[in-house]
N, C-alpha and C positions, 0 to 999 in steps of 0.2 A: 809661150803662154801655157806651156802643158807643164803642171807642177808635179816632182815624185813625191812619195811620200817624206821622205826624208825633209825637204821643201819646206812640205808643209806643217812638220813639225817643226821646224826652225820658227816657220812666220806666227806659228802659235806661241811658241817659246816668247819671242819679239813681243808680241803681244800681253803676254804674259807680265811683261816687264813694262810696258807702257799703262799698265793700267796701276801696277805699285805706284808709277811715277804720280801719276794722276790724282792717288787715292792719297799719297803724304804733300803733307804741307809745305814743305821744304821745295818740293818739285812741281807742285800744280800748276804756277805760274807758267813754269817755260814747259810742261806737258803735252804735247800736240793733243791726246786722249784726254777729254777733259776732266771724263767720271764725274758728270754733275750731281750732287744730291737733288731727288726729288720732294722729301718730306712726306714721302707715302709711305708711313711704316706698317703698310696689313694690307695683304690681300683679302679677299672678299671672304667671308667666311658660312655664308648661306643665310646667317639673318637680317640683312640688310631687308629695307621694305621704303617703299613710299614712290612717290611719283618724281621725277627729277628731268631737266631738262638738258640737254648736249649741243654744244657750236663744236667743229671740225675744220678748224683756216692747217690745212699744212699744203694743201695741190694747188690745182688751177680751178678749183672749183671747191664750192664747202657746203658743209651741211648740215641743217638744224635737224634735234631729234627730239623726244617727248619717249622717256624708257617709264617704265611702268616693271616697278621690281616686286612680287608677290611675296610675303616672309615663308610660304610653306612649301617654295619653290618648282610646285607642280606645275602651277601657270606657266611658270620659266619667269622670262621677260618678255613683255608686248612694245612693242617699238611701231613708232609712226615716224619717218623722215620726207623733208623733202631737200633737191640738190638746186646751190643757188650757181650759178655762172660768177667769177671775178672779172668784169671788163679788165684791160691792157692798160688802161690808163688810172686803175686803180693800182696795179701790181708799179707798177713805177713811179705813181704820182705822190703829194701829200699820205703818211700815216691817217693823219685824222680822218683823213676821204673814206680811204682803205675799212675802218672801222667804225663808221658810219653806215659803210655800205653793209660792212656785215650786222649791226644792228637797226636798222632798215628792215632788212631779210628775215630777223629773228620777230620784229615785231609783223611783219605779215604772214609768218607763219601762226604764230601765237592768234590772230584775227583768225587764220582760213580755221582752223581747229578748237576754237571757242577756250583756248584756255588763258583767263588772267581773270579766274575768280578769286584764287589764294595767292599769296609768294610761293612763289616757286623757286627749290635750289640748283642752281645751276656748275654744271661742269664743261671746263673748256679745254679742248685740245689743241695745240698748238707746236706745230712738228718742226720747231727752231729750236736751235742750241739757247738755252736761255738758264741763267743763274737764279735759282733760288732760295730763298733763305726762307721761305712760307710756301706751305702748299698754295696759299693764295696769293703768289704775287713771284713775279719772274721779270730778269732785267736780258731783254733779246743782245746775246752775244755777237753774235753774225746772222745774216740772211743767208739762205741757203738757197736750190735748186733755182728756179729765176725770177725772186722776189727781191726787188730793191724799193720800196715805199721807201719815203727819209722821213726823216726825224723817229722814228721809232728802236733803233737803235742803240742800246744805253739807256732803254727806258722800261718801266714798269708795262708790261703790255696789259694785263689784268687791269690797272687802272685806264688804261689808253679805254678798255672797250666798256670797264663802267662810267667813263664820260661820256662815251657814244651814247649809251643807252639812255643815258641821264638827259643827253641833248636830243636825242629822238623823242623819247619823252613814252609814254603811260605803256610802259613793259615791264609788270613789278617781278623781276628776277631780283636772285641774290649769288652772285659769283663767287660760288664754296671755294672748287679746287680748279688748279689750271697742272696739266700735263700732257707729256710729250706723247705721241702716235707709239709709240715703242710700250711705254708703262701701259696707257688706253689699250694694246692686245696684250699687255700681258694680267689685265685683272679682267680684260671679258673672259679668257680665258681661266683664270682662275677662279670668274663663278661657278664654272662647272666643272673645273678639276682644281682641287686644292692643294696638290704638288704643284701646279704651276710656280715658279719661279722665275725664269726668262722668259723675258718677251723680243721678238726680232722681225724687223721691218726690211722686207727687200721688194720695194714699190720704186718709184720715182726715186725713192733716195733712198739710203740701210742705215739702219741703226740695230743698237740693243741694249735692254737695259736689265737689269738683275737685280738680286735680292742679299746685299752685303751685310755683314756685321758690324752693328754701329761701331764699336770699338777700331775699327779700323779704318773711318771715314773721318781726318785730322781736320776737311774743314766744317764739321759740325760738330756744336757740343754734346755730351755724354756718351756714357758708352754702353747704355743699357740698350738691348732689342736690334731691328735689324731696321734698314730704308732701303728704298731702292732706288740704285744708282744707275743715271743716264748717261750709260758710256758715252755717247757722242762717237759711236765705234768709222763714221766715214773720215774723221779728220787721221786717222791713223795712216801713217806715214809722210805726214806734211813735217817731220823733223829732220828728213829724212832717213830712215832705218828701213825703209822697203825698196832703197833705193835700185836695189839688184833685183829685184824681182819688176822693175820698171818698163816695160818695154817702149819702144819709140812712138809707139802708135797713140799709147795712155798718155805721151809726152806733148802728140799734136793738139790730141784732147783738149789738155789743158791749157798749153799756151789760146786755144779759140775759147774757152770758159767765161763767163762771167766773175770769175773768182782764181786766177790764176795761183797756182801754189798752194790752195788748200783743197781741205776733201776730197785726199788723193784717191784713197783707200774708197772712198763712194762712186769716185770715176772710173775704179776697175768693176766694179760689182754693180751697181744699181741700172733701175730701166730708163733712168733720163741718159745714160751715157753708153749702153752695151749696143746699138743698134749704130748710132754711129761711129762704134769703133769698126763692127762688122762696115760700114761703108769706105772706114779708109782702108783697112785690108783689101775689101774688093777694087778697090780702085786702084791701089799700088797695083795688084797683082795683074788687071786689066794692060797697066801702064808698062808693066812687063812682057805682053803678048800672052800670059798663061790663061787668060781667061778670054771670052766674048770676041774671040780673035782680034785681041788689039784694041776693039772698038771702046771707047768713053761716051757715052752719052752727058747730054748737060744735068740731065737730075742725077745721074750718079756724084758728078763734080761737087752738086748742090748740097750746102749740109742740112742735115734733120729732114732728110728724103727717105731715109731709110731707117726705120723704127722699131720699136722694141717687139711690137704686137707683129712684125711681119717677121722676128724670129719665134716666135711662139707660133704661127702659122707656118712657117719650114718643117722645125724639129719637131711636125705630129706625124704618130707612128702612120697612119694610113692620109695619105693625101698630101704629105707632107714634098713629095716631089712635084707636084700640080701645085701646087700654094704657091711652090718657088719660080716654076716656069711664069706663073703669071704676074706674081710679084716685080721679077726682071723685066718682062713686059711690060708694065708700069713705068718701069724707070727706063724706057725707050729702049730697052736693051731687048739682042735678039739672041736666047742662048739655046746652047746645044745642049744634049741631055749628060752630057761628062760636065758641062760647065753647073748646070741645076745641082749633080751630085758634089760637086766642090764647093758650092756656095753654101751646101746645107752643112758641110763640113767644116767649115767656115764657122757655121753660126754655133754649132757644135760644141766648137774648142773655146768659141771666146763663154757662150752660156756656163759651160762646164768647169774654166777659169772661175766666171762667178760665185758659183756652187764650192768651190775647192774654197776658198779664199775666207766666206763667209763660215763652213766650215771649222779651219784652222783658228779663226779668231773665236767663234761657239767655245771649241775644245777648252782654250781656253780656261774662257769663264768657268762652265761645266767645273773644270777644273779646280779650279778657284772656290766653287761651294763646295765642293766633293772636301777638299781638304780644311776649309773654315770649320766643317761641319765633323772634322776626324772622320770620315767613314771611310774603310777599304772601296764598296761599291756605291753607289749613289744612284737613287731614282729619283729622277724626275719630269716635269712637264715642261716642253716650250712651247708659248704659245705664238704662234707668227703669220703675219699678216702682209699685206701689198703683192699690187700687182703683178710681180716675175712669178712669186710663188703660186700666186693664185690660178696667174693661169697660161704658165711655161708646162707643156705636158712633159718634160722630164725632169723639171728642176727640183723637186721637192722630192724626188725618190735618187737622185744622185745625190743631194745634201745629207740625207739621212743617212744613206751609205759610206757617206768618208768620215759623218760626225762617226759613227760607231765602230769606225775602222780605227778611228785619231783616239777616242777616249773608251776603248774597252772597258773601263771597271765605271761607265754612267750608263745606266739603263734610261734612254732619252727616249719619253713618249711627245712625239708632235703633234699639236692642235691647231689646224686651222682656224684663225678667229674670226668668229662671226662679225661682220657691219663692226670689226673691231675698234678703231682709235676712235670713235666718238661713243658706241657703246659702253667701250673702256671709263670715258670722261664720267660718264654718267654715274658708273659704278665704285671710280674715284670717288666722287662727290654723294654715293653712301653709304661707304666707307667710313669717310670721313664724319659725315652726320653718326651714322652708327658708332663712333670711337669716341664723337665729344658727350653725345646722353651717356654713353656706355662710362666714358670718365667722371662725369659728374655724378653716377649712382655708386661708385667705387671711391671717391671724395667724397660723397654724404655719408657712405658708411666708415669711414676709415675716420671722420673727424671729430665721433666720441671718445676717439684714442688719442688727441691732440690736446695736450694738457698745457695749459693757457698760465703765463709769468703771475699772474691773479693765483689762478688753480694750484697750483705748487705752492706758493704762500698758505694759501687755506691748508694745506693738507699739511704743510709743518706746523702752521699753530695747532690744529686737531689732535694731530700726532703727541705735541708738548702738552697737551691737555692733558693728556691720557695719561702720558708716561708719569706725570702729578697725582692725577687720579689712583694709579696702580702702586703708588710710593704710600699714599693714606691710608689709614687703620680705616676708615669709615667708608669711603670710597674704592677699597679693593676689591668689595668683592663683585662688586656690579664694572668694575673697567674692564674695556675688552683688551689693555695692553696689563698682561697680568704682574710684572715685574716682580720677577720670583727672586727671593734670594738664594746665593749659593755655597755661602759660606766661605769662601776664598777670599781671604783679604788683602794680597796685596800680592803685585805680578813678580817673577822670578827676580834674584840678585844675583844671578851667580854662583851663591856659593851653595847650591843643590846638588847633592850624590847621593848614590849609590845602585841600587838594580829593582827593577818594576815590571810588574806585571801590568799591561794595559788589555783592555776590552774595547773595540769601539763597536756600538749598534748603531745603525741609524740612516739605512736604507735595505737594500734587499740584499746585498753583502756584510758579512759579519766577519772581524778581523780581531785576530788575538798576537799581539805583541810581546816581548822581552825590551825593555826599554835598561842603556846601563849610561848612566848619565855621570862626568868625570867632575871634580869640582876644580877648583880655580881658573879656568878655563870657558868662555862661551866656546859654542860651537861643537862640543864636545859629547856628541850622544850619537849613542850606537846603538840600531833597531834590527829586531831580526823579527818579522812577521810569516803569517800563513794566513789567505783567505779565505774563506767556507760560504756557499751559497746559502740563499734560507728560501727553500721552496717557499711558493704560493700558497698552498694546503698548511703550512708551519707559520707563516704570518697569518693566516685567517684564522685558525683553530682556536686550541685551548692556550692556556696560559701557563696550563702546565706542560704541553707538548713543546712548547717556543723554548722555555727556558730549560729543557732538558737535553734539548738539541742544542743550546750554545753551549751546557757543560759537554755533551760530548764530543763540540769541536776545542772545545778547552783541554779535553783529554788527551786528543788527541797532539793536540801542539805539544801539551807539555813532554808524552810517547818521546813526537819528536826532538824536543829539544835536549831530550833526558835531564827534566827539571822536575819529575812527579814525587821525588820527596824532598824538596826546596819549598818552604813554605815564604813567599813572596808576599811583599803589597802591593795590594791589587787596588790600581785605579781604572773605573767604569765608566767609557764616554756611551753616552745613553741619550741619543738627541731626540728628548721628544718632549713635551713640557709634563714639568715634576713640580711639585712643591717639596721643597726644603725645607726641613726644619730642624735640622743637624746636617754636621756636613755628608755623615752617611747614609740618611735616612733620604730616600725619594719616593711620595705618592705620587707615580702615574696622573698627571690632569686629564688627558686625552691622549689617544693613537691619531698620529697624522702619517702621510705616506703613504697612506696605501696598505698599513699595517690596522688589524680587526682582533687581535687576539683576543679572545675573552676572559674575563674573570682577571681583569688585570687593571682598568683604569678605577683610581679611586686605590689601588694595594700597593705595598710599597715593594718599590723594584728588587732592593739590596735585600729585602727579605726573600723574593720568592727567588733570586740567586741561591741566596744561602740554602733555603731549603732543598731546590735543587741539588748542590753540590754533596748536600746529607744525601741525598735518595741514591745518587750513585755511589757515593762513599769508597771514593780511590785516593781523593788528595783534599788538605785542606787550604785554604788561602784566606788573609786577611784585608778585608776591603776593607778599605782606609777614604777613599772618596766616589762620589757617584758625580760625575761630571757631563756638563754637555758640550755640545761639539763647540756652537760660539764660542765658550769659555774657554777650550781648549785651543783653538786659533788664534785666541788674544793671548793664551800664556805663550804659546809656542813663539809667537813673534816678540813679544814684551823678551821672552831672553833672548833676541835678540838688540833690540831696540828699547832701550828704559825709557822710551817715551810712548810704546804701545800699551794705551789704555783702554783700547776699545777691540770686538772682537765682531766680525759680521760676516756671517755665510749668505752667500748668496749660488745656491746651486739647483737641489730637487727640493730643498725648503728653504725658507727664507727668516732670518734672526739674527738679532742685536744682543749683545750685551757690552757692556761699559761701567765701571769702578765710581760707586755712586757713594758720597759722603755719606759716612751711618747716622748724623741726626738726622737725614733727612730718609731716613726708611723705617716709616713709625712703626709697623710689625714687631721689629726684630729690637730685643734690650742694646744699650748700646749708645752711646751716642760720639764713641772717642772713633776716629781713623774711617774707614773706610771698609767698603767692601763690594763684589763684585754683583751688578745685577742683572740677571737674564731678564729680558726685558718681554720674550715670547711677543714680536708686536707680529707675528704673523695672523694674531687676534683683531688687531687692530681692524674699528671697522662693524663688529658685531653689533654694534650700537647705533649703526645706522646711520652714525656720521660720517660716512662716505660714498651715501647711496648718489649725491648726483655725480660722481665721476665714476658710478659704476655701469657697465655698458650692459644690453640684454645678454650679451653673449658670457658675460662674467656670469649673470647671473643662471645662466643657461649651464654651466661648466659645475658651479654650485650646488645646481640642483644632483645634476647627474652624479656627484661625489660621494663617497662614503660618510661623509658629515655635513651635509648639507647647511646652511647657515652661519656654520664655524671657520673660523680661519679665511674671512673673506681679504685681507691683506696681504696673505702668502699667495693666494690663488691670483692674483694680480700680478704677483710680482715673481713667483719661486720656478723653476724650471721644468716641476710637474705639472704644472697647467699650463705652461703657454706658448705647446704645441697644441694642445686641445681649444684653447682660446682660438687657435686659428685656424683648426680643423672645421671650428662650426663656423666661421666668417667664410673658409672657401665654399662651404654645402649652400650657405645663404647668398652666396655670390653666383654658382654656379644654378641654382633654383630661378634666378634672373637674368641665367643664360650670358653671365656674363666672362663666367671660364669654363676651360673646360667642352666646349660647344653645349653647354647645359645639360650633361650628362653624368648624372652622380653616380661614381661608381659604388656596387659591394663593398671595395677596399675605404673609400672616403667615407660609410659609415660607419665604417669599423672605430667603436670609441679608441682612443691612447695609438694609434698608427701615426701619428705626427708628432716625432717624437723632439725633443726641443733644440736636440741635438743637431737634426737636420735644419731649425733656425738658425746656428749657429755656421754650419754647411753653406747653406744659400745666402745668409747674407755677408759671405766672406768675398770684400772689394775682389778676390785675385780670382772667383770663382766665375766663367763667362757664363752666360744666359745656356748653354751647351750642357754645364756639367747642373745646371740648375734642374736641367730636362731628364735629365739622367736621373736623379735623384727623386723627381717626381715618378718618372717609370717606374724607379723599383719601390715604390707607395702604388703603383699600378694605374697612374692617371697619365692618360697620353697625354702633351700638352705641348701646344703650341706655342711658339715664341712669346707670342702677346701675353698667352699664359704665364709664363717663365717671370715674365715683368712683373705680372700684379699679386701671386704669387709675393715674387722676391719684396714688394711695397706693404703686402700685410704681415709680414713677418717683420720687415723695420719700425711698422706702426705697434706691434703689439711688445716687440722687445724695446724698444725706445721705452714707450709708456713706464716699461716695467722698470726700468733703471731710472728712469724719471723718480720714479714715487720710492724708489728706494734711497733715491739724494736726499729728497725731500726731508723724508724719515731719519735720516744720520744729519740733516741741517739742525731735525731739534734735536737732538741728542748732545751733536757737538756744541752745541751755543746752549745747553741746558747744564754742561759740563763748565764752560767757560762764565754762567754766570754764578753757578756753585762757588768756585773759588775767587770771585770778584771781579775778574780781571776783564781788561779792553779791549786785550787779543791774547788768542790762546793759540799756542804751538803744538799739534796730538797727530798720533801715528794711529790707524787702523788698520788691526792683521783682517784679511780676506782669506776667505776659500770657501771654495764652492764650484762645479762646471760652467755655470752661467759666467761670472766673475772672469775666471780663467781662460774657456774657453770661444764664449762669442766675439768676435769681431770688434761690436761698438758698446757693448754692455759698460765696460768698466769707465770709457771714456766719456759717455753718458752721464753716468751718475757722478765721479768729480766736477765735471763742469755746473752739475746741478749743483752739489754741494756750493761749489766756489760761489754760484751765484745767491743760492739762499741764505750762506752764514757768512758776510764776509768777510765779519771779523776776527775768521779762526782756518790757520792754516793747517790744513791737514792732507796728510802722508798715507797712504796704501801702501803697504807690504805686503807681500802675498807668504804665506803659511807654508812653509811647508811642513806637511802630514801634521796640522794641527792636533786632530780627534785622539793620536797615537801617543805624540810625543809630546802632546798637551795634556795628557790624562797622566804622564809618569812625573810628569812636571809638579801639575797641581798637586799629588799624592807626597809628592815630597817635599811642596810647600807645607801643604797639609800638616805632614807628620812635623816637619818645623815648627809649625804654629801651634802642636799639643805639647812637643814636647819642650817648648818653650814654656808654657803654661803650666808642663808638668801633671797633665790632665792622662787618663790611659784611654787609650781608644783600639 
């Protein structure tokens, strides 16, 4: 029975592997460990509140409780119990008896203590291996310790005891949650430490249960957040894998058992079994002459004579040798005081077997979170409960000492739990309560963001309004979708060369390009760029500061490319909305981005270049077009694909453009071919007609903006707000305490800290709830798992939305294109780019599906750009020049 260390790293190891076995689907079946899910995915977290009631059927005796949970937690908890007796002929008679009797018991409690004015919610504990697939509802596996009731086996026991009650009749309970003695200490436990994670029962019978990663639990679905799973740790070794660590003695055990062959592992450990293993030791050894000289008395012979509480009285430091002398005397035995010292040594080895055993299986687990969780060191809490531990005076400081000898790198703090497995029930049960309000104010607010097969309809006819509206001479100037012209009539053939000078502006990075494009050939262009930042101070400023600054990162490229007296065409991707009224002429409509410069909106771009380029006066260049980025991602892919007619960024802003028939753009002279329109629907919306799907927190976001009122259609959808969209849903979630522990940090009111990128982060399927944690860390928000989840759910609801109404938006476009030319179905490629598009997880496959569902008569294709803004700027320029000097026009 004396295990070394080595031992008991092995049986850990063993263990180790029987719980994989347990946890995969493939092996569950034939798994001795059964790793039951319990459906309790949260310990307690401090706001629980309200009055709840607790049943405790797992001994010889059970008991009702009445817990009283305070929300400000100074109270603590107030508990009233009292303990009922199971007569013998309930423990082996009829179930239904069985559970009668215990709601009987429940209903004269509820009389002695005046309470059945309200329902009351009720938690029940229940220390059987039992299947569950609902916190409230468990189908009894086996009986265990010396419970045989029939007919309860194979069956719902949570319903078994709401028929009792229904048949005893005026008990107005409501039976929330049902769990095992194990999970019951490990969440009393957890009210008042919130490391707790294991919970471990070595009473009458051992168990433990923990706190695993749903992902890794095959027979439940999803793999968001964590449960906690009831090992069932006494049936380890009924496969046999501990067969060598079996002694003869555990073998007599067994074959006398109520259950022969199983709960091997509970019959070396637990207090129903360790007292009479200490009596078949004493008796072999009597039978051998080494003890009582020879003598056998009949109660020694007698089984369950000798008990677990009369080794708990041997093994005390003082009095421990008088406890035993009179104990033997008890058992008609006359001993000598050598024989007192062997018997307490006796009790010793086998106690101290328990403690090892219990232990090596710990380590384990311990083990098991330590690595779920990636840490080098791991702290945490077990909380643990029953009789050995409670109250064996050496067992719980010999357990502690071999867990931390077994698992060095777990810092394991141990908690005695209080009146635990039925306090536990209670604290299950609100929990529980706590998690379904807490869900349904987390569903109320999240399903302003749920845009309804109606709602999407309304939003593409709106859309199609507009984009009619913004096409009118009479009508333009009042639509909020401005559909500018751009003068580009028709997307690349091919047969475009020679060498360009590109600009792109159009976030907080400014890039200057050499674009040399080969003709007969697609595919054929060669780019050699340089980046340049544009401080903060140069986007807010003047307008003469901004633009003096990109000629002298102009000067500098061209330094480098030794191009400073090559007089180049110069095309300008400029993404910001212009109005057009030559192909090189751009007034400024507004600054969006985050961009304030002054003395700029309303003047035209190409001019205050030019004059720039006078004021430093080192090189000249000729701008031949002023392009914006959409435009530039539909050329770029159109030479690709002669079926790309449309161009749509979706990244830090959000814009359409698509090749609109010239009769139908009354503005512009004109009525033969075509040409391209920036459609700017990032306006879309100004008008009010989209105020019922717009959410408070949209317009919360709006206010807070540099243009408040403007551009309420990009702030929905573009990648600059809808981290900020969710920044204020956590502050107004966590206000109601429902993340976060309701503590708003410094950093969460930090406006633009949630940056859209980390949506794209968190909602990536391959990302665990782990690295979800991580990432809120370094935004400075502790957060706990549950966290991690609701979190990860406001970011699907606010990025969903957004790809949603960007479907929507390309549904009228594409079918506004398809009725232009007649037709019944239309075949169209759309070039993309943008970070959103690219790089979030569901964005792109969101909004095709939207598409497919809105327009169905028109098949349409995504391409994604590459370096539209650059190589769509050298493109269009020498479409451009094509098209003057076709014309014969000088430009």
């Amino acid at each position: 029975m004396r295990l070394s260390d080595d031992q008991l790293a092995d049986i850990s190891a063993r263990f180790r592997q029987e719980m994989e076995k347990g946890l995969s689907n493939e092996s569950n079946a034939t798994a001795a460990v059964k790793m039951l899910p319990t459906h309790v995915y949260s310990t307690p977290d401090g706001s629980e509140k309200g009055e709840f009631l607790a049943l405790d059927l797992g001994g010889s005796k059970f008991k009702v409780l009445q817990v009283k949970v305070s929300e400000d937690r100074k109270g603590k908890v107030q508990m009233e119990s009292e303990t009922f007796p199971i007569p013998e002929e309930f423990l082996n008679g009829r179930g239904t008896e069985l559970f009668e009797h215990v709601a009987e018991s429940l209903k004269s409690f509820l009389r002695k203590h005046h309470i059945n004015h309200t329902r009351k919610a009720l938690g029940f504990t229940f220390s059987f291996p039992c299947a569950q697939s609902k916190i409230d509802e468990g189908v009894l596996l086996s009986w265990s310790k010396n419970f045989k009731a029939r007919g309860v086996q194979g069956n719902n026991v949570v319903q078994l005891l709401r028929k009792a009650i229904q048949k005893v009749g005026d008990v107005d309970v409501d039976v929330l949650a049902m769990v095992n003695d194990t999970v019951g200490a490990m969440m009393t436990c957890g009210y008042d430490d919130q490391n707790c994670e294991v919970g471990v029962i070595i009473g009458t019978g051992t168990n433990a249960c923990y706190i695993e990663e749903m992902r890794h639990i095959d027979l439940v679905e999803g793999d968001e957040g964590r449960m906690c799973i009831n090992t069932e740790w006494g049936a380890f070794g009924d496969d046999g894998v501990l067969d060598d660590f079996i002694t003869s003695f555990d073998r007599e055990i067994d074959a006398a058992s109520i259950n022969p062959g199983k709960q091997l592992f509970e019959k070396m450990v637990s207090g129903m079994y360790m007292g009479e293993l200490v009596r078949l030791i004493l008796l072999k050894m009597a039978k051998k002459g080494l003890l009582f000289r020879g003598q056998v008395s009949d109660a020694l012979r007698t089984k369950g004579t000798f008990q677990t509480k009369h080794i708990c009285l041997i093994e005390q430091y003082k009095g421990g040798l008088e406890n035993t002398k009179e104990i033997l005397e008890d058992l008609g035995l006359n001993p000598s005081e050598d024989d007192c010292i062997a018997v307490q040594h006796v009790c010793t080895i086998v106690s101290f077997r328990s403690a090892n055993l219990v232990a090596a299986a710990l380590a384990a687990i311990l083990t098991r979170i330590r690595e779920n969780k990636k840490l080098k060191t791991l702290r945490t809490t077990v909380g643990v409960d029953g009789t050995v531990y409670r109250t064996h005076p050496q067992y719980p400081k010999r357990l502690h000492k071999v867990v931390r000898h077994l698992v060095p790198d777990c810092h394991v703090r141990f908690v005695l739990s209080e009146s635990g497995s039925a306090k536990g029930a209670a604290m299950v049960t609100a929990v529980a309560q706590r998690l379904a309000s807490q869900r349904k104010e987390i569903d109320d607010t999240l399903a302003a963001f749920a845009l309804s097969p109606t709602q999407l309809q309304e939003v593409k006819a709106k859309m199609r309004v507009e984009l009619e509206r913004g096409l009118k001479k009479d009508s333009h100037p009042t639509a909020s979708v401005k559909m500018l012209p751009t003068y580009v009539y028709r997307t690349p053939d091919g047969t475009e060369r020679g060498k360009y000078l590109a600009l792109d502006l159009g976030g907080t990075n400014f890039r200057v390009l050499v674009v040399k494009i080969r003709t007969g050939m697609r595919n054929s262009v060669r780019m050699y760029n340089k980046i340049y930042a544009i401080p903060l101070e140069i986007m807010q400023g003047t307008g003469e500061e901004l633009f003096d600054h990109i000629v002298q990162c102009i000067s500098d490229f061209l330094d480098y490319m030794g191009m400073k007296n090559t007089r180049l065409p110069l095309g300008f991707t400029f993404s910001f909305p212009c109005l057009n009224t030559l192909k090189q002429i751009g007034d400024l409509v507004c600054w969006t981005k985050g961009f304030k410069a002054t003395e700029c909106e309303g003047y035209d771009v190409v001019d205050m270049l030019r004059e720039a380029i006078k004021r430093r006066n080192e090189f000249d260049l000729d701008i031949v077009a002023i392009v914006n980025d959409t435009v530039g991602t539909m050329m770029t892919c159109a030479y690709e694909d002669p079926k790309c007619q449309i161009g749509l960024i979706a990244g830090t802003g959000s814009n359409v453009c698509y090749m609109e028939e010239m009769k139908n753009i009354e503005f512009v002279e004109g009525d033969e071919g075509q040409m391209c329109v920036n459609t700017e629907w990032g306006g879309f919306g100004a008008n009010d007609n989209i105020e019922d799907i717009r959410t408070r927190y949209d317009r919360e976001v709006d206010g807070g903006s540099l243009n408040p009122g403007k551009q309420r259609f990009e702030k929905m959808t573009s990648g600059m707000y809808l981290g900020e969209i969710v920044r204020r849903i956590l502050i107004d979630l966590t206000k109601h305490g429902l993340l976060f522990r309701g503590r708003i940090t410094e950093r969460l009111k930090t406006k633009g800290i949630f940056e859209t990128k980390f949506l794209s982060q968190i909602e990536s399927d391959r990302l665990a709830l782990l690295q979800v944690r991580s990432i809120l860390q370094h935004l400075g928000l502790d957060s706990t798992c549950d966290d991690s989840i609701i979190v990860k759910e406001v970011c699907g609801a606010v990025s969903r939305r957004a790809a949603q109404l960007c479907g929507a938006g390309m549904a009228a476009v594409v079918d506004k294109i398809r009725e232009n030319r007649g037709l019944d179905n239309l075949e169209i490629t759309v070039g993309v780019d943008g970070t959103l598009y690219k790089l979030h997880p569901h964005f792109s496959t969101i909004l095709k599906d939207t598409v497919r569902e809105l327009a169905p008569n028109c098949k349409v294709d995504f391409i994604l750009s590459e370096d539209g803004s650059g190589k769509g700027a050298a493109l269009i320029t020498a479409v451009a020049q094509q098209h003057y000097t076709d014309k014969q026009e000088p430009h």
